[in-house]
N, C-alpha and C positions, 0 to 999 in steps of 0.2 A: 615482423609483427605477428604472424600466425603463429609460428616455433613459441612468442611468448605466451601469445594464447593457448595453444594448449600445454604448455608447461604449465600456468596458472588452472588449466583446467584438472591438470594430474594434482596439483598439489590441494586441490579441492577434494577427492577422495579420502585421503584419512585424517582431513578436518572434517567431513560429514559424518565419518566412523565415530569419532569422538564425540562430537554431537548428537549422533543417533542413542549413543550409550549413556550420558548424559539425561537426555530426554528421556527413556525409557525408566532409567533408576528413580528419575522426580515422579513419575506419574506412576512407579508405582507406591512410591513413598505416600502420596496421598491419603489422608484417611478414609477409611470407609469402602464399598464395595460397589460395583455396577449393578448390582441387581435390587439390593434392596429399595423400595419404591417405586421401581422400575416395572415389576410384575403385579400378579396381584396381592392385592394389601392385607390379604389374610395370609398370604404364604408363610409355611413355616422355616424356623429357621434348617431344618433338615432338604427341601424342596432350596433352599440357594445353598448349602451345601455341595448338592449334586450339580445347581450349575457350576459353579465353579470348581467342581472335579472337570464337567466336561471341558470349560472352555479351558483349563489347565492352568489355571490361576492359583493354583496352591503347589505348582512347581520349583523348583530354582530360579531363580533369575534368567540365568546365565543360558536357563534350556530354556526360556519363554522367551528370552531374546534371542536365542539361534534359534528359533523356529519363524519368530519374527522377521528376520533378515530374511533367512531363505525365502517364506512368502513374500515377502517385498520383491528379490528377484525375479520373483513370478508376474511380478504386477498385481500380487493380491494384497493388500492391508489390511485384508480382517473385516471382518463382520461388526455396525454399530451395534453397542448392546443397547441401543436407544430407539435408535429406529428401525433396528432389523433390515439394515440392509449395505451391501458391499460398502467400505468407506472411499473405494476409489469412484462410486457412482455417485454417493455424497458431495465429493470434492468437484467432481465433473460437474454435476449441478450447481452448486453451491458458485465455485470457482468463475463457472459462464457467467453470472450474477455479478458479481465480484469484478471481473474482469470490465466489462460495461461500463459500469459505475467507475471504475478506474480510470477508464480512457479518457469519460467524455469531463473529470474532473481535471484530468492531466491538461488536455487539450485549454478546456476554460481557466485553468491556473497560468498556463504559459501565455495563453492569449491575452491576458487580462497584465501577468506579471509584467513582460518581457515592456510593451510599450509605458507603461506606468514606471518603471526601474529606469529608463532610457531617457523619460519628460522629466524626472523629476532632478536627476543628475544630469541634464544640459541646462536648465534651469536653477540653481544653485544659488539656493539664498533667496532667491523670490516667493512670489506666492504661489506660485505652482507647487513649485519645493515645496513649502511651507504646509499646505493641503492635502501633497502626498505623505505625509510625515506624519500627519494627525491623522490620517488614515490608518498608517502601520502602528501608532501605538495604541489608538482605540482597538484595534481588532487583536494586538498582543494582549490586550488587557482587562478582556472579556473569555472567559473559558466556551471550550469550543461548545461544551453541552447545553451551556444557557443559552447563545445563538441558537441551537436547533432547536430546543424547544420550544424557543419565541418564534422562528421561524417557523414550526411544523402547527403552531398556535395561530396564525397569523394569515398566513397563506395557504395553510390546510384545511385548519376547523374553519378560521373568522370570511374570510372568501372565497373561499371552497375552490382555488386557482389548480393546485395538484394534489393528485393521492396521494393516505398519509403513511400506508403500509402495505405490502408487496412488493412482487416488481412487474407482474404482468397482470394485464387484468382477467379475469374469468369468461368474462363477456367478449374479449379479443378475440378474433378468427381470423385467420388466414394470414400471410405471410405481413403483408402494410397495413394490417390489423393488430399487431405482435407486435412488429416493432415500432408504432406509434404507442401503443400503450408503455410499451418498454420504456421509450423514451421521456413518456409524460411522470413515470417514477422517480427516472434518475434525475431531472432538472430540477430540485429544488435541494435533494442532496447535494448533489452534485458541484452546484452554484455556492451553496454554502461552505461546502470545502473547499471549493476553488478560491472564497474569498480570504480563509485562513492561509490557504498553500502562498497565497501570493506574496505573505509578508518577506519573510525570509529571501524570494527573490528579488521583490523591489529595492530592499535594503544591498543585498548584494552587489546588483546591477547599479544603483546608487554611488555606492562609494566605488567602485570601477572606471565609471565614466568619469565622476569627477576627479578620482587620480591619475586618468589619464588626458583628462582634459591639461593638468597641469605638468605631464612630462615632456620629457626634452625632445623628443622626436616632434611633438603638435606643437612648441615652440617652434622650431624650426621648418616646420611645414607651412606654418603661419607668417614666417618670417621670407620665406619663396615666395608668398602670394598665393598662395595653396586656397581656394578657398572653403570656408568651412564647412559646408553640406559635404564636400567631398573628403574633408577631413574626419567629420563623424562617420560615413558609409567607410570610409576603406582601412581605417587606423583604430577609432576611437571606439568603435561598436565593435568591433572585431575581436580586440585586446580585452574590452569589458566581458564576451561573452563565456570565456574562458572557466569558473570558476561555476556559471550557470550548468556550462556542462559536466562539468565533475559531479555537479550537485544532482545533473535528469537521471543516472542509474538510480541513486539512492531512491529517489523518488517515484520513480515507476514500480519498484519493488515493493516499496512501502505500499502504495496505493493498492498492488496486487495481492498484497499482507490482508487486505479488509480494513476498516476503519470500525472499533468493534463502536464507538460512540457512534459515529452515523450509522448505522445497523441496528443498535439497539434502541435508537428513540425512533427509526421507521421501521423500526419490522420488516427492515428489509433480509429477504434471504441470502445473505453472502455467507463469504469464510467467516469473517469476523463474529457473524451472529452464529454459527455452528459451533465456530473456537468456544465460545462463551458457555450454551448450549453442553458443551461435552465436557464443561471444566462441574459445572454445576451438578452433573449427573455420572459423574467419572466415568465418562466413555473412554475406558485408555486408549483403545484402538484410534480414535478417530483423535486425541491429544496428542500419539507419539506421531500421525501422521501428519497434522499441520502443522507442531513445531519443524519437525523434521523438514517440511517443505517452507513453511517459514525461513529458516536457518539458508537452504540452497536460493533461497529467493536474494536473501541478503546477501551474499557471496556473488551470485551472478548480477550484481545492483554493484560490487565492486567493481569486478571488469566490465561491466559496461560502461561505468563515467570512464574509466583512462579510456579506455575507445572512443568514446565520446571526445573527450579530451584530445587527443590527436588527432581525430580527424580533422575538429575544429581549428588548431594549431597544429600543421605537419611537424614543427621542431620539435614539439613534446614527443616522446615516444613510452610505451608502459615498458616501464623498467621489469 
């Protein structure tokens, strides 16, 4: 299993080449230039001229992306022309944010998914069923933006329960100072995505159990005298959870991705709200960097379900 792991880890190298070349030619293709409105408003057009002699933007391509690279091997990615400051200290910042929010959404989507997917597929055809069901298609069938808005209306403005923009507060001091304020940001985000993420698992978890409520093995386990609490714990949950896992890489990546709608209706500081941020203001520096980490996020969201994947069933193995 390791040999395949890093096998799939080589052959992620000149998939990221090709994406990083990709990336770079879109962002420069963009119209328009980083500087203008960006400086002051009276500047001439000869004064962004000169910027963009310095920063080498009226180069080749080909030499702004090998210089590109090479600074990347450094660990440098260039200077925001937005905010004037390193993009790897951007992402650092940004990313811790981002990360946060990702967890504790991960955490409340599986908490919330995993037993909901499990009641409502051992319950089949009842009212439970029936309840979890009208749940998944009310919350498919509402866009996630109008939830947060009524959400951050509701619970923000109308009972003032949690803040409705940052992520830490000003007034926070010291270390359970921090991370309570911390956490007072991401619970209503957070909650809100968590009750979006959970569709797609309960439905899954869903039709799992019940197809394997009805295969030959819980027939025959049934037909032993097997009884059936021990049939769900050792057969029936086991078998259903298989496909969840394939599904937690994608998900953890995604969430690390940023959520650029929850970010943008709280003002919270994550990637997502930067992504957005640099697309607005053509920061190419800080665009070819989060697609770029984007892109390796997604890839490492693939191998980690088949690992996932196997560990949860030893017969799988990542081909």
């Amino acid at each position: 299993m390791w040999k395949t792991i890093l096998r799939r880890l080589l052959i992620m190298i000149p998939e990221l080449v090709i994406l990083s070349i990709l990336v770079f030619l879109l962002a420069k293709a963009m119209p328009g230039d980083p500087f203008t409105g960006t400086i002051n408003p009276r500047a001439s057009q000869a004064q962004i001229h000169h910027l963009m002699v310095i920063h080498g933007l009226y180069d080749p391509w080909y030499q702004q992306y090998w210089n590109w690279v090479v600074h990347l091997f450094h660990g440098n990615l260039g200077i925001s022309y937005e905010y004037q400051e390193p993009v790897i200290d951007l992402i650092k910042q940004r990313g811790t944010n981002t990360l946060w929010l990702a967890l504790f959404t991960m955490v409340l989507t599986y908490v919330i998914g995993l037993p909901l997917g499990i009641y409502a597929g051992r319950h089949e055809g009842k009212l439970q069923d029936t309840l979890v069901r009208i749940y998944t298609y009310v919350t498919m069938s509402i866009p996630f933006f109008v939830v947060l808005v009524i959400g951050i209306w509701v619970f923000g403005y109308t009972l003032n329960w949690f803040p409705t923009s940052g992520s830490i507060s000003s007034q926070a001091s010291g270390f359970g100072g921090s991370l309570i304020s911390r956490l007072g940001h991401i619970i209503l985000p957070g909650l809100l995505g968590a009750l979006f993420g959970t569709v797609n698992i309960v439905q899954y978890l869903r039709s799992e159990v019940i197809d394997a409520k009805h295969s030959d093995y819980v027939r025959t386990a049934r037909a032993k005298g097997v009884p059936m609490k021990d049939i769900y714990r050792h057969h029936i949950f086991r078998n259903s959870l298989l496909p969840i896992a394939a599904f937690a890489g994608y998900s953890i990546t995604g969430l690390l991705g940023g959520s650029i709608f929850t970010e943008m209706v709280f003002s919270y500081p994550g990637m997502g709200l930067l992504f957005l941020n640099a697309i607005n203001f053509r920061d190419y520096t800080v665009i070819t960097a989060l697609v770029l980490l984007y892109g390796f996020l997604n890839l490492m969201g693939t191998l980690l379900s088949d690992i996932a994947l196997s560990i949860v069933d030893p017969r799988v193995r990542v081909e």
